[in-house]
C-alpha positions in Angstrom: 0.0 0.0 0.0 1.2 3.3 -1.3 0.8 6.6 1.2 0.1 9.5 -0.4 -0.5 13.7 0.7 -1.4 15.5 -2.4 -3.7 18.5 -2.0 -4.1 21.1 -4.8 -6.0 24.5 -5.3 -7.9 24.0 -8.7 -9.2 27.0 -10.1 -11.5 26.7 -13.4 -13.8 29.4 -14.6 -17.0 29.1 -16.9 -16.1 29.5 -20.6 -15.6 32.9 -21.3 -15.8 33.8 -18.0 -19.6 33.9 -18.5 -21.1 34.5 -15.0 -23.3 31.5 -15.4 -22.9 30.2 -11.7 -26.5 31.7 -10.3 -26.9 30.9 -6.5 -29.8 28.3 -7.1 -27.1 26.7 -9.7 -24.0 26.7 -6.9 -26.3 25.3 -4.3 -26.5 21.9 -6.1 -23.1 22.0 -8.0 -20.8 22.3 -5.1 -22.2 19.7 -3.6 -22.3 17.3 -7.0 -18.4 18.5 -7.8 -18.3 17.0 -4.5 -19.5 13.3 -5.5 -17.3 13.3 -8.8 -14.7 13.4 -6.7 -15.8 10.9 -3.8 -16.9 8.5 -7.1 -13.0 8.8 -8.8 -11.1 8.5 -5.0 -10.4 11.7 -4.6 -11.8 14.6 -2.1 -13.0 17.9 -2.8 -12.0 19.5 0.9 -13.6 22.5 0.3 -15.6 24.1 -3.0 -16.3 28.2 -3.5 -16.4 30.0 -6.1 -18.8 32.9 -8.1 -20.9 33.5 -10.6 -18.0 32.9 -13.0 -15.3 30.1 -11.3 -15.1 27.8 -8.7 -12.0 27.0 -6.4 -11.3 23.7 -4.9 -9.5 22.2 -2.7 -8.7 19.1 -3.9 -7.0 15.8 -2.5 -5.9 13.6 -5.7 -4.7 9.9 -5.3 -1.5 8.9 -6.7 -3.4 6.7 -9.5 -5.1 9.8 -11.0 -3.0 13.0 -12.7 -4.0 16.3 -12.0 -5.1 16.7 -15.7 -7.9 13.4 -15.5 -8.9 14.7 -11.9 -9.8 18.1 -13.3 -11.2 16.4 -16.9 -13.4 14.5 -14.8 -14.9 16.6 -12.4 -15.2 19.5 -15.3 -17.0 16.7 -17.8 -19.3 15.4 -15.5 -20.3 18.7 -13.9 -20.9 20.2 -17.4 -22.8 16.9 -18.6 -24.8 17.2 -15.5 -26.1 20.9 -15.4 -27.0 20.2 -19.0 -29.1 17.3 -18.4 -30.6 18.8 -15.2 -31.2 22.5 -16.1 -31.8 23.1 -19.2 -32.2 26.9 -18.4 -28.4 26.8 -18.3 -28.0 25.2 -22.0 -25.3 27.7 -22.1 -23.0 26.3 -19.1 -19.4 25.0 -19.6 -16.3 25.4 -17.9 -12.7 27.1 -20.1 -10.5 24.9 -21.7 -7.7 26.1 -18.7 -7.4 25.5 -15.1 -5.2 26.5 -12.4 -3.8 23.7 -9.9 -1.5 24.7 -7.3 0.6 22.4 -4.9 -1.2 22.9 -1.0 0.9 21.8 2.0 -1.2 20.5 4.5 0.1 23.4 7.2 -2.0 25.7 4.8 -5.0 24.2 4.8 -6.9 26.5 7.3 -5.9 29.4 4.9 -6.7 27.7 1.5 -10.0 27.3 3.4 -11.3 30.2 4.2 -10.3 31.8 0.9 -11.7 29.4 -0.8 -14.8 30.0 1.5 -14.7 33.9 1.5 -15.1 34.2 -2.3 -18.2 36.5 -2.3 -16.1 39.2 -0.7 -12.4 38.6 -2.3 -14.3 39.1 -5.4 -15.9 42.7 -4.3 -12.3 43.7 -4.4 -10.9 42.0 -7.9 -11.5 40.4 -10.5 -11.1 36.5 -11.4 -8.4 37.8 -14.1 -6.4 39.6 -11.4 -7.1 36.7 -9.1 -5.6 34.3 -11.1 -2.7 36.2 -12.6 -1.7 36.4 -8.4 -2.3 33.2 -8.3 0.0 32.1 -10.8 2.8 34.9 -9.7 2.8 33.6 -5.9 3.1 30.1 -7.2 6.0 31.0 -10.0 4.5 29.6 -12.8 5.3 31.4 -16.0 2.4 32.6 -18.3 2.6 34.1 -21.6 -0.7 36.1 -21.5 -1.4 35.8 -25.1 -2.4 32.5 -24.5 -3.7 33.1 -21.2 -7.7 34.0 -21.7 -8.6 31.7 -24.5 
């Protein structure tokens, strides 16, 4: 048996950064984001987001890359809403994603970002947000390619 710590902050926005996520639509697909995960072995610690991206804290078993973990829970979540509302015909998540490295010591603070969304977003934008996201993690971006 294999013993494995691997948390990330995934960060996926509707496509086009459509605000598409109403409240009645979050209430039900936190919780099923939640289940794709439970289903493939992983654990969603925590889900928030707005009306245009959700953030997740993610634990992802050592059988499953990053890339299938997000695939999955972006595929089935899209599948879903289109099956169950079809009021939201126009739903789908970007192409992109953000998954950052989270050492267990930073869990409480992933946490309650994650959770205070509503009000980090009163202050910026999910653009900004993610370009500080990428800059405090290091990761290089060509912006060009950034948004599409």
């Amino acid at each position: 048996m294999s013993y494995v710590s691997s948390y990330h902050h995934c960060v996926f926005s509707t496509k086009e950064r459509q605000p598409l996520i109403t409240p009645a639509l979050r209430q039900r697909l936190w919780p099923f984001l939640g289940g794709i995960a439970r289903q493939n072995k992983m654990k969603a610690v925590e889900i928030g987001g707005v009306e245009d991206h959700v953030h997740i804290l993610l634990s992802i078993p050592s059988t499953i890359s990053i890339a299938k973990a997000l695939q999955l829970l972006k595929g089935g979540s899209s599948k879903w809403v289109h099956e169950t509302f079809p009021e939201h015909r126009l739903f789908g998540w970007q192409e992109k994603y953000g998954a950052f490295s989270v050492s267990v010591s930073q869990w409480d603070k992933i946490i309650e970002y994650i959770k205070n969304q509503q009000e980090h977003h009163r202050k910026m934008t999910f653009q900004e947000e993610f370009l500080a996201l990428l800059k405090r993690h290091r990761i290089e971006y060509d912006e060009g390619y950034l948004w599409d």
